[in-house]
C-alpha positions as CSV (number, residue, x, y, z in Angstrom):
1,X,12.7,272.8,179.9
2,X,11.5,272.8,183.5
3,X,8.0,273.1,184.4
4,X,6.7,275.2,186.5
5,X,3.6,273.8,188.8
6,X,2.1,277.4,189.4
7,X,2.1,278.7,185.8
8,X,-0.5,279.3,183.8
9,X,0.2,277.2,181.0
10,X,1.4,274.1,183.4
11,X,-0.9,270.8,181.5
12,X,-0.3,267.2,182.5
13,X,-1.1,263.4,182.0
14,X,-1.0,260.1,182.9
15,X,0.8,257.8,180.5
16,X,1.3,254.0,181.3
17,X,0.5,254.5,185.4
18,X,2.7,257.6,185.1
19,X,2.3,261.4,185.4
20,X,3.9,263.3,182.8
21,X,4.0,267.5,182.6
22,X,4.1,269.8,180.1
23,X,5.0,273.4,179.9
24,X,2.4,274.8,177.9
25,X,-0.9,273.8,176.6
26,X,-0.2,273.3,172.9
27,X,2.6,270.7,173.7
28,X,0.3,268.6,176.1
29,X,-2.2,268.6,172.6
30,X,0.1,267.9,170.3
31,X,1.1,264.9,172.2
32,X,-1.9,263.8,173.5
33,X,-3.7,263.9,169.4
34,X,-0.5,261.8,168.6
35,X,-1.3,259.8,171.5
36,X,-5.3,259.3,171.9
37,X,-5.0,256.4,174.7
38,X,-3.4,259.3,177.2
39,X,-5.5,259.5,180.3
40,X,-5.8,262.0,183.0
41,X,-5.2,264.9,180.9
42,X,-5.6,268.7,181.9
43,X,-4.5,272.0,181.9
44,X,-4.1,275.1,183.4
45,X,-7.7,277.7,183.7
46,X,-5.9,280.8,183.0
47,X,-7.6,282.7,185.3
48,X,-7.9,280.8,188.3
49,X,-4.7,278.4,188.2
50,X,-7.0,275.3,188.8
51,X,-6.8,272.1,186.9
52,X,-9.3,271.4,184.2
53,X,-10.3,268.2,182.6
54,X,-8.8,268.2,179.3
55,X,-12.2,267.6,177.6
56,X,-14.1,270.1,179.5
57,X,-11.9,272.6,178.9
58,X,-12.1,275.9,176.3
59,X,-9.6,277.3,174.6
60,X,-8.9,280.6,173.1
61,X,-6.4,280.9,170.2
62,X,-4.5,284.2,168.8
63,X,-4.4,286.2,171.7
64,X,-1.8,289.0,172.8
65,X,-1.2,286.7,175.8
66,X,2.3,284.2,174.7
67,X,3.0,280.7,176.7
68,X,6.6,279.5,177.7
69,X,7.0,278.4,174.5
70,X,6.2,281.4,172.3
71,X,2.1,281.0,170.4
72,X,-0.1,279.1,172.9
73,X,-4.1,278.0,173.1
74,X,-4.9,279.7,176.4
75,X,-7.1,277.3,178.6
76,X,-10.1,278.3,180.5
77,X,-12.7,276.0,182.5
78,X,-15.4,278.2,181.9
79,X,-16.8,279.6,178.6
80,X,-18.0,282.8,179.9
81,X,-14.2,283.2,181.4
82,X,-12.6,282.2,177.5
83,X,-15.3,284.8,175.9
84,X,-14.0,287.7,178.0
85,X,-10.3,286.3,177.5
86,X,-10.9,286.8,173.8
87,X,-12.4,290.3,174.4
88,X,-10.1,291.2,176.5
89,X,-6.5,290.0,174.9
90,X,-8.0,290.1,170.9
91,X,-8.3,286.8,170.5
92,X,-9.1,285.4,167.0
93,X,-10.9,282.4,168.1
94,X,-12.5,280.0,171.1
95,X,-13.3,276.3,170.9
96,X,-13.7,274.0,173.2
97,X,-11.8,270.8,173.2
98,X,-13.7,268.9,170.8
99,X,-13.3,271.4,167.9
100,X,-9.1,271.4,168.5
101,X,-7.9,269.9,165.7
102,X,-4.3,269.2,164.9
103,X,-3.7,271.7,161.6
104,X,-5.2,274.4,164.7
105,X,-2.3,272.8,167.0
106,X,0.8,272.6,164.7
107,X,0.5,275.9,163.6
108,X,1.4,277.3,166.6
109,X,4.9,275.8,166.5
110,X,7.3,277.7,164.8
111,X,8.6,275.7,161.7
């Protein structure tokens, strides 16, 4: 699947001196909690379109808002920004990056 640089959901890396994109948040996790030495990582604010640090970043899950790839964690650099995300588009929960675990991760792919 192409990426595209201006979406919303756009997330990259750096792997071995390398950049590497994703197409959604919830692929850049999966890969990067099967991959813990990844570097660089970030994601898309939702909101804004800026790059976050993967680690700094929140994340709101179960919204009415869908990523490329169909169920998606939607990224935000700023909590108050996820809160009203959740308000706004019913989320069911927010966490920030430290509390994404990968049961939370792998059941947003469809199996």
């Amino acid at each position: 699947m192409r990426v595209d640089p201006t979406g919303p959901f756009t997330a990259g890396a750096t792997e071995s001196g390398h950049a590497i994109a994703f197409d959604s948040n919830k692929c850049l996790l999966d890969y990067r909690l099967a991959h813990p030495s990844l570097t660089g990582a970030w994601v898309t604010d939702y909101y804004t379109r800026t790059h976050v640090a993967l680690e700094a970043a929140f994340f709101v899950i179960g919204s009415d808002v869908s990523g490329p790839m169909g169920a998606d964690l939607v990224a935000h650099g700023e909590r108050a920004n996820a809160e009203r995300f959740l308000r706004d588009h019913h989320g069911t929960a927010l966490h920030p990056f430290a509390e994404i675990t990968a049961e939370m991760v792998r059941s947003l792919f469809s199996r």
